[in-house]
N, CA, C and O of each residue as an XYZ file, in Angstrom:
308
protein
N      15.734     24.854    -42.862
C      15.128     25.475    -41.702
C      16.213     26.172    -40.888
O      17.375     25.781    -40.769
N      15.570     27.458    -40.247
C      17.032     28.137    -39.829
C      16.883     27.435    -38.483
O      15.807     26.962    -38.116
N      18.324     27.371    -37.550
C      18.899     26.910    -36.418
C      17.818     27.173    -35.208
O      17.334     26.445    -34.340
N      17.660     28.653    -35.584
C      17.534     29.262    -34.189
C      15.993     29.202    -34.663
O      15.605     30.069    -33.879
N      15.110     28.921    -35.188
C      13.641     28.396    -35.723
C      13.238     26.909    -35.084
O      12.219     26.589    -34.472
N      14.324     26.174    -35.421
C      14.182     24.624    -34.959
C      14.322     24.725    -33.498
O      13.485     24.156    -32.798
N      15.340     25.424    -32.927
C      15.705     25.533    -31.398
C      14.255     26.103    -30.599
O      13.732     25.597    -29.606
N      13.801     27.303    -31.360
C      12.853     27.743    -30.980
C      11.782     27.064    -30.702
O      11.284     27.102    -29.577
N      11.252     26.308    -31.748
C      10.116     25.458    -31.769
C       9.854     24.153    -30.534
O       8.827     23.722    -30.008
N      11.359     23.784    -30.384
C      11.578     22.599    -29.728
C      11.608     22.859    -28.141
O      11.620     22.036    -27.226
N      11.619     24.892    -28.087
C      11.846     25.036    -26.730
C      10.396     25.119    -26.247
O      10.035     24.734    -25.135
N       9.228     25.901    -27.604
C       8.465     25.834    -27.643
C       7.083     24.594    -27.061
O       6.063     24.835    -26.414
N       7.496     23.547    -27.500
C       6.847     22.286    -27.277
C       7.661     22.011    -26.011
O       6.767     21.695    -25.225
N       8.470     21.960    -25.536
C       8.684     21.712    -24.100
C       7.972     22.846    -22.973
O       7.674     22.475    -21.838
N       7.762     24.155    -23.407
C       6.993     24.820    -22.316
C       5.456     24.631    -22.778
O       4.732     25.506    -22.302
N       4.811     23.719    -23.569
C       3.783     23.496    -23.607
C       3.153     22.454    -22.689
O       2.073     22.431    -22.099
N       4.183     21.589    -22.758
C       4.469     20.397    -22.066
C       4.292     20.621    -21.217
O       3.571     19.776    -20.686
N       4.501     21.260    -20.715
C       5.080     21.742    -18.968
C       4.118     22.264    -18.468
O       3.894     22.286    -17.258
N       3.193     22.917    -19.624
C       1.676     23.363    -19.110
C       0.794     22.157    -19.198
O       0.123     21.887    -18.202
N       0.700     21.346    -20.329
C      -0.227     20.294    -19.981
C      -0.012     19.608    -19.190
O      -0.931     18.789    -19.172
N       0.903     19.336    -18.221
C       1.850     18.381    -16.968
C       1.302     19.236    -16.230
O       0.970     18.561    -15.255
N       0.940     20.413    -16.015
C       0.732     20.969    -14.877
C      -0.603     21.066    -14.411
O      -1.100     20.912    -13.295
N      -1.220     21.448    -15.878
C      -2.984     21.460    -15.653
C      -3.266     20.177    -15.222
O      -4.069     20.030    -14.301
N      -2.655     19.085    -15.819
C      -2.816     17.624    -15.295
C      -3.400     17.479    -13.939
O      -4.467     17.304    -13.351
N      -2.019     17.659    -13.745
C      -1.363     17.237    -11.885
C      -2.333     18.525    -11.146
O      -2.799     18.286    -10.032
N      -2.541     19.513    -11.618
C      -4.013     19.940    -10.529
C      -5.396     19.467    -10.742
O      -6.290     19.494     -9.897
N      -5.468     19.116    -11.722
C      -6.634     18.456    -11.981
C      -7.045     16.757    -10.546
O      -7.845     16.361     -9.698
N      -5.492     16.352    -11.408
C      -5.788     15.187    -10.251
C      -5.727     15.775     -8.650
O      -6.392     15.223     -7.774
N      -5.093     16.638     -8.436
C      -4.655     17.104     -7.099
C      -6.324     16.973     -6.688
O      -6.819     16.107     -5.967
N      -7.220     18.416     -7.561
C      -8.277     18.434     -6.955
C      -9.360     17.424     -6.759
O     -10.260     17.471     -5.920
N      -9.106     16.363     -7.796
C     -10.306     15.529     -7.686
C      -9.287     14.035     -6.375
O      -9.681     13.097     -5.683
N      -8.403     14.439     -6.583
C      -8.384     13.401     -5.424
C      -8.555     14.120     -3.776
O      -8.720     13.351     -2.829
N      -8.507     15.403     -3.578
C      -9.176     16.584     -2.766
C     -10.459     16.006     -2.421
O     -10.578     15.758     -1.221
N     -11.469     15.720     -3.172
C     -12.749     15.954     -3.350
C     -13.506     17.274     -4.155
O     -14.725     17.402     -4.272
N     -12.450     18.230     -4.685
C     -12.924     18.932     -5.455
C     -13.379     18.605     -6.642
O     -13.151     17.641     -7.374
N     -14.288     19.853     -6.773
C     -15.418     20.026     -7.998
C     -13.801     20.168     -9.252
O     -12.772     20.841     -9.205
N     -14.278     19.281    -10.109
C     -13.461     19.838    -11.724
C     -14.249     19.518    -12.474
O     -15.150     18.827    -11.998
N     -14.314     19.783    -13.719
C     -14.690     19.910    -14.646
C     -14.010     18.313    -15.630
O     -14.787     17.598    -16.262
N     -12.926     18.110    -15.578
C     -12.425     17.085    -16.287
C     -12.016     15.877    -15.212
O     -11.705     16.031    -14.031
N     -12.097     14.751    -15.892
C     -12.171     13.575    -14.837
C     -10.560     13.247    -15.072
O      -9.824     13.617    -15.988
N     -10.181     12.128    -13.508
C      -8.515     11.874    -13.627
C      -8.116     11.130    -14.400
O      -6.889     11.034    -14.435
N      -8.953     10.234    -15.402
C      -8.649      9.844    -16.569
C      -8.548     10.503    -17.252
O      -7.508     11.085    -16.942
N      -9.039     11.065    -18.390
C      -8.710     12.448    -19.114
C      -6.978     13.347    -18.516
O      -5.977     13.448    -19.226
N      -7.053     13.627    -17.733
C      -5.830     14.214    -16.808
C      -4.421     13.258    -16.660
O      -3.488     13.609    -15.938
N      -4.413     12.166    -17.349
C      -4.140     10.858    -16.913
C      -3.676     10.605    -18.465
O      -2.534     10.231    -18.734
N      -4.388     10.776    -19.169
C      -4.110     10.558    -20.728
C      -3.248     12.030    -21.168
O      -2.317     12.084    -21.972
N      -3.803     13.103    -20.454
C      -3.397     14.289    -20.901
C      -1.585     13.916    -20.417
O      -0.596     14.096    -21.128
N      -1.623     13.445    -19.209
C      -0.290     14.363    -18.236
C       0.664     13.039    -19.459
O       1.784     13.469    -19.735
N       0.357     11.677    -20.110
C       1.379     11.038    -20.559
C       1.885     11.667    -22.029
O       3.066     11.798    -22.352
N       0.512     12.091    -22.996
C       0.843     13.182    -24.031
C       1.396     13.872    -23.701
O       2.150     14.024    -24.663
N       1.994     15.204    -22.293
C       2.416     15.989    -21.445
C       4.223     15.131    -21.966
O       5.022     15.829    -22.590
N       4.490     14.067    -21.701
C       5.500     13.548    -21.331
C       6.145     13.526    -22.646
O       7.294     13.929    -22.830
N       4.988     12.799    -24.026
C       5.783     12.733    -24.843
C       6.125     13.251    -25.775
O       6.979     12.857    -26.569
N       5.140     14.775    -25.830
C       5.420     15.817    -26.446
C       7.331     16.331    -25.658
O       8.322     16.603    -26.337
N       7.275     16.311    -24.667
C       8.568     16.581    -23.995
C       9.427     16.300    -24.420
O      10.348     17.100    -24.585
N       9.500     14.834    -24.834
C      10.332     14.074    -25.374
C      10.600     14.708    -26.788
O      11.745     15.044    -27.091
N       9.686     14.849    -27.539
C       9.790     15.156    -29.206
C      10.056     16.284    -29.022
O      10.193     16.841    -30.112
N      10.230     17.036    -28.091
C      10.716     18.958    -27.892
C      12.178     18.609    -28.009
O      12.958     18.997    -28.879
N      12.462     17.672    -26.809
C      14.001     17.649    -26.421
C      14.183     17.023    -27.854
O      14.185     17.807    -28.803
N      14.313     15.881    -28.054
C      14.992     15.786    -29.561
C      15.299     16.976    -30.042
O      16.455     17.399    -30.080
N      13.798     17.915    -30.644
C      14.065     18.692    -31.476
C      15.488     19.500    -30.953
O      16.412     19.607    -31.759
N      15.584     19.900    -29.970
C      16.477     20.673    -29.230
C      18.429     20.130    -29.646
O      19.452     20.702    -30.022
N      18.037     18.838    -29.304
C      19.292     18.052    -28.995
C      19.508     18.024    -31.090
O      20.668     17.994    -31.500
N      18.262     18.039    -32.224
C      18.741     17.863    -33.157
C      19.343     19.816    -34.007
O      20.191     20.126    -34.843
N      18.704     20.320    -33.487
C      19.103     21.820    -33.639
C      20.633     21.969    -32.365
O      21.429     22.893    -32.525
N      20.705     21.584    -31.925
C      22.092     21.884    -31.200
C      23.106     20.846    -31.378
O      24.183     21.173    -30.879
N      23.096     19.695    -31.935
C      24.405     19.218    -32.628
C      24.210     19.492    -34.426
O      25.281     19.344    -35.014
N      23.075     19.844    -35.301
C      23.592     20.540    -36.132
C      24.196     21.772    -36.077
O      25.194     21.857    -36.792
N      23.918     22.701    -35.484
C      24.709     24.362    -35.194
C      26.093     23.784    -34.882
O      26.970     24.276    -35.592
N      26.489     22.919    -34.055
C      27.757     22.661    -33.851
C      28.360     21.998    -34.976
O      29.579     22.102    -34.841
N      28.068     21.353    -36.043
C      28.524     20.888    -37.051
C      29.043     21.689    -38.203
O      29.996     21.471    -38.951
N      27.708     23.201    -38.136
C      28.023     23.951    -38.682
C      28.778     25.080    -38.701
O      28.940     25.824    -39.668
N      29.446     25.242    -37.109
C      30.307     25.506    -36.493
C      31.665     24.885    -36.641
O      32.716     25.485    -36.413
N      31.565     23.642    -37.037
C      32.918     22.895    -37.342
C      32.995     22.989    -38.656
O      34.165     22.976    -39.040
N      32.057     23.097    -39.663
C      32.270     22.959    -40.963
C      32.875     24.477    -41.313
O      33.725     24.666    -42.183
N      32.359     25.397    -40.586
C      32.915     26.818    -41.216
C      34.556     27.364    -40.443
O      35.413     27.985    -41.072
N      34.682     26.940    -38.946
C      35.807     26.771    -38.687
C      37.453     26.517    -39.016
O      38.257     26.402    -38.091
């Protein structure tokens, strides 16, 4: 898999993240408001911790595409 594919992907799933964390947290915002939503703060609640650990499996990916490039940086060095 090329470097900058894996980096990509991993930056990828962290700005996804960052959207399901966000739709979350207005979701709850509004229903603890008293606003009308469509999805309840459970649902929003399950979403925002998937939110977290997709994050997590982004950053890996990130942290595992950026100490291989550096390896391969030392190996051709």
């Amino acid at each position: 898999m090329d470097i900058n594919s894996a980096f990509n992907s991993g930056l990828r799933g962290f700005q996804n993240a960052n959207q399901t964390a966000a739709r979350s947290a207005e979701t709850i915002a509004r229903r603890s408001g008293g606003l009308a939503e469509d999805r309840t703060v459970e649902t929003a609640l399950v979403e925002a911790v998937t939110a977290e650990n997709q994050a997590a499996a982004a950053t890996q990916v990130v942290r595992a595409a950026d100490e291989t490039s550096g390896s391969l940086i030392d190996t051709r060095a």
